[in-house]
C-alpha positions as MATLAB code, in Angstrom:
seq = 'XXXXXXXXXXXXXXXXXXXXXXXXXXXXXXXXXXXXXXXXXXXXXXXXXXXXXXXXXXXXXXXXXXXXXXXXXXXXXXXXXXXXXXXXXXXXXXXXXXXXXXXXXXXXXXXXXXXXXXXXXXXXXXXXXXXXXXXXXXXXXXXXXXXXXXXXXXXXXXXXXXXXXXXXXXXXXXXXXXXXXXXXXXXXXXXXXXXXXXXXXXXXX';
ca = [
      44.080   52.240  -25.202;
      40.888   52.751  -22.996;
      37.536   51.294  -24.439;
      34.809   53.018  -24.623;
      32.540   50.603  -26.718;
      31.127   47.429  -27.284;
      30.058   44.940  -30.522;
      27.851   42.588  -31.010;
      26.310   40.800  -33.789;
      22.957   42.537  -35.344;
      19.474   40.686  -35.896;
      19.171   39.645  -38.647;
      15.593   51.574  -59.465;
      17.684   54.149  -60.664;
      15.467   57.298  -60.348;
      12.560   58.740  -58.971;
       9.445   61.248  -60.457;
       8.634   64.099  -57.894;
       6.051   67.209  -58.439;
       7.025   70.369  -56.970;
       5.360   73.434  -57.772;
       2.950   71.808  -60.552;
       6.216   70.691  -62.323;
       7.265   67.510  -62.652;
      10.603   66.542  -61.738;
      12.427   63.563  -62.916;
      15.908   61.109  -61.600;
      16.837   58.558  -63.602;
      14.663   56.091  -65.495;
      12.339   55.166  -62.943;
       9.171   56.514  -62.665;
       6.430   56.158  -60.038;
       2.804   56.613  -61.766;
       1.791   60.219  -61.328;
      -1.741   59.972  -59.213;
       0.738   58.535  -56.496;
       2.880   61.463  -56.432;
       2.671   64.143  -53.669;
       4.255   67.668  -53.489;
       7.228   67.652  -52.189;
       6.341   71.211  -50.618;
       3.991   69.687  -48.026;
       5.710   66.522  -47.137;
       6.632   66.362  -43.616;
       9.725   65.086  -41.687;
       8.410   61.345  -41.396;
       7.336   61.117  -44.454;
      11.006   62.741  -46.030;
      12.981   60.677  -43.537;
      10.714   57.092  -44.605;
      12.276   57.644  -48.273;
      15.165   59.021  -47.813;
      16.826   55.261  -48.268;
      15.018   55.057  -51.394;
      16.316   58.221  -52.626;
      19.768   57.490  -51.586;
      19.703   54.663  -53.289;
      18.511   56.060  -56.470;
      21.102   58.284  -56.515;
      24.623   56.589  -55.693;
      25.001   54.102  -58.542;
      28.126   52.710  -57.850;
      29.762   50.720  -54.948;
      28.068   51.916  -51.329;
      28.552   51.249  -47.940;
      24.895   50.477  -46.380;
      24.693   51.304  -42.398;
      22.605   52.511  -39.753;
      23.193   55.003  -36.986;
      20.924   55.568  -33.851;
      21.987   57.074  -30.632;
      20.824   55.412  -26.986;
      19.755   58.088  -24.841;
      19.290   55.935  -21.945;
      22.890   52.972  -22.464;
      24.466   57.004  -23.901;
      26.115   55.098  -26.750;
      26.364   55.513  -30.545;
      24.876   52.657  -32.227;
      25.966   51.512  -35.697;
      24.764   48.616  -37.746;
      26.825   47.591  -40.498;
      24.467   46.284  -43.330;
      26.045   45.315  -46.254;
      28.161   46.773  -49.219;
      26.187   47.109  -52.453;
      27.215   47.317  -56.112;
      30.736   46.136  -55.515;
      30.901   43.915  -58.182;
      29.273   45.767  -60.747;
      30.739   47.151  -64.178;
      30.700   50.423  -62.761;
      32.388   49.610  -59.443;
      35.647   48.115  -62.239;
      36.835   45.801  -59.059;
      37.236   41.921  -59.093;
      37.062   41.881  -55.282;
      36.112   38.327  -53.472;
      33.019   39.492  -50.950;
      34.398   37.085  -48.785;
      37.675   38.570  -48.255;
      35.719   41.923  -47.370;
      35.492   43.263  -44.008;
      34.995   46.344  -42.111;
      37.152   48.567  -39.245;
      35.971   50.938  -36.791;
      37.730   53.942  -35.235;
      35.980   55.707  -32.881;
      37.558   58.815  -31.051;
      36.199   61.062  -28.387;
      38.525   63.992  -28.131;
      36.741   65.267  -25.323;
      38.016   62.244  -23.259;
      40.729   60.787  -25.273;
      39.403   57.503  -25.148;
      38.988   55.708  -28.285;
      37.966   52.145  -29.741;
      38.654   49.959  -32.445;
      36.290   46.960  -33.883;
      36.087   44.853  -37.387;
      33.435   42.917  -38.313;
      33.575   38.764  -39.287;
      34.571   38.701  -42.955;
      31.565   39.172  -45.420;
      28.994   36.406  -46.408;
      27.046   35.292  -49.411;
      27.580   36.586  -53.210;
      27.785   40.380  -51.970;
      29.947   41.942  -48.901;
      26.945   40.919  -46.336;
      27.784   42.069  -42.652;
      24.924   42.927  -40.348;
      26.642   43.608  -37.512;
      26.027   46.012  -34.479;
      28.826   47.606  -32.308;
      28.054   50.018  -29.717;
      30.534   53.417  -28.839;
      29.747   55.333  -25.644;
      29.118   59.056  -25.287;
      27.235   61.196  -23.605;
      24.882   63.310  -25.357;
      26.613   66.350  -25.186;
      29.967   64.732  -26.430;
      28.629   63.989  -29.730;
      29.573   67.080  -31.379;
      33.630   66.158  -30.318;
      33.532   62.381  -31.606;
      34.862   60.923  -34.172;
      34.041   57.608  -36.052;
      36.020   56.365  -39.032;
      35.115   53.314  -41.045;
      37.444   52.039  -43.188;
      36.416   49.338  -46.005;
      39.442   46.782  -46.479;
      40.149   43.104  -48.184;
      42.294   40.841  -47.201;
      45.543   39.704  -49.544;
      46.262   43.035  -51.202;
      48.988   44.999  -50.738;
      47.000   48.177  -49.589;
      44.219   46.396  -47.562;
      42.175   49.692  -47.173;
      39.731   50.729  -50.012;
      37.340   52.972  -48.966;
      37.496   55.639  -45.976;
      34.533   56.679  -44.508;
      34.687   59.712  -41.665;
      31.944   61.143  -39.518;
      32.725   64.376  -37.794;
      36.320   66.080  -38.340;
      36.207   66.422  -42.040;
      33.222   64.380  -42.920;
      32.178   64.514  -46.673;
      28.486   65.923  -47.432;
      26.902   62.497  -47.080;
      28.395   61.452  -43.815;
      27.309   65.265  -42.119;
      23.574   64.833  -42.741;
      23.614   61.038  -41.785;
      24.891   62.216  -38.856;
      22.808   65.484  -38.490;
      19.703   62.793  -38.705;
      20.824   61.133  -36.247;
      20.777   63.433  -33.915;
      17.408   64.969  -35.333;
      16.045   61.631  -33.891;
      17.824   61.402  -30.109;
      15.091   61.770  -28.426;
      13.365   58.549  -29.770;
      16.047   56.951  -30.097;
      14.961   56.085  -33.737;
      17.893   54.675  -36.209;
      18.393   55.999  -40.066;
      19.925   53.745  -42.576;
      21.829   55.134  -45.473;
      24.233   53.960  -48.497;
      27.482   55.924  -48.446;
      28.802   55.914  -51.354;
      32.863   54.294  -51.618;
      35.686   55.599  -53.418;
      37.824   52.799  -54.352;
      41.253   52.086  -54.558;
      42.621   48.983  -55.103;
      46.201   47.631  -55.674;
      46.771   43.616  -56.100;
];
């Protein structure tokens, strides 16, 4: 199979208040005090896109899949750095998963070209899945909108080693469409956006 990419390994609250409209709106528990709210009406784009990980994270409560995606206009190659997993062994996650028998696969397809490639990270680290890991997929710019990337969550020693499915492009869930949509909103300075994903698991010892 032709390769098209590259990896490498990568340097190294459950709500939020918001007034809109003279109302206050509230997630979760957590509350920030009100003279530090803004409107949300007159935010801008940086200012939106500097908490949307904080809002993301409010949000998903159970196990998620933290990553960042950036594209290189000048190397023309998809850039993803695998963070971590979070909240995989909490109560709500209901798994008994060893973080060190975690790890990560990478499909990446461009149907434009055919051409496709495969990477995993090093099994996770420390008392949560911990990766931090960069691989790189090549595409030109106007090839995004025909790639494919697929991440698949597995552990090692069960039956059914996969757990979670991740997909970007061809029938990408909500989530995964405006990752990807601010990715591209940021091409031009090459800027990367991290996001939790959250995983749908299923596990069978």
């Amino acid at each position: 199979v032709p390769s098209l990419g590259n990896a490498h390994t990568h340097r190294g609250s459950s709500g939020i208040n918001a007034e809109y409209g003279g109302r206050q709106r509230e997630y979760g528990n957590f509350a920030l005090p009100c003279k530090d709210l803004v409107r949300w009406s007159s935010l801008r784009s940086g200012f939106v896109a500097k908490y949307d990980f904080l809002i993301s994270s409010v949000v998903h409560s159970g196990p998620c899949l933290n990553l960042e995606l950036r594209y290189s206009v000048s190397e023309e190659k998809v850039i993803v750095d695998l963070i971590d997993i979070q909240g995989l062994s909490s109560p709500r996650s209901g798994s008994t998963i060893i973080p060190s028998e975690v790890y990560v696969k990478l499909n990446f397809r461009n149907a434009r070209t055919g051409k496709k490639a495969r990477f995993k990270t090093h099994h996770a680290r420390g008392s949560s899945p911990c990766f931090n890991e960069t691989f790189n997929f090549t595409a030109l710019t106007d090839e995004l909108k025909d790639v494919t990337l697929v991440i698949e969550v597995k552990v090692r020693k069960l039956t059914t080693e996969t757990i979670s499915v991740i997909r970007f492009g061809a029938n990408a869930e909500p989530t995964q469409r405006r990752h990807w949509r601010k990715m591209m909103d940021n091409i031009i300075e090459s800027k990367g956006c991290a996001m939790l994903h959250p995983l749908t698991l299923r596990i069978n010892r």
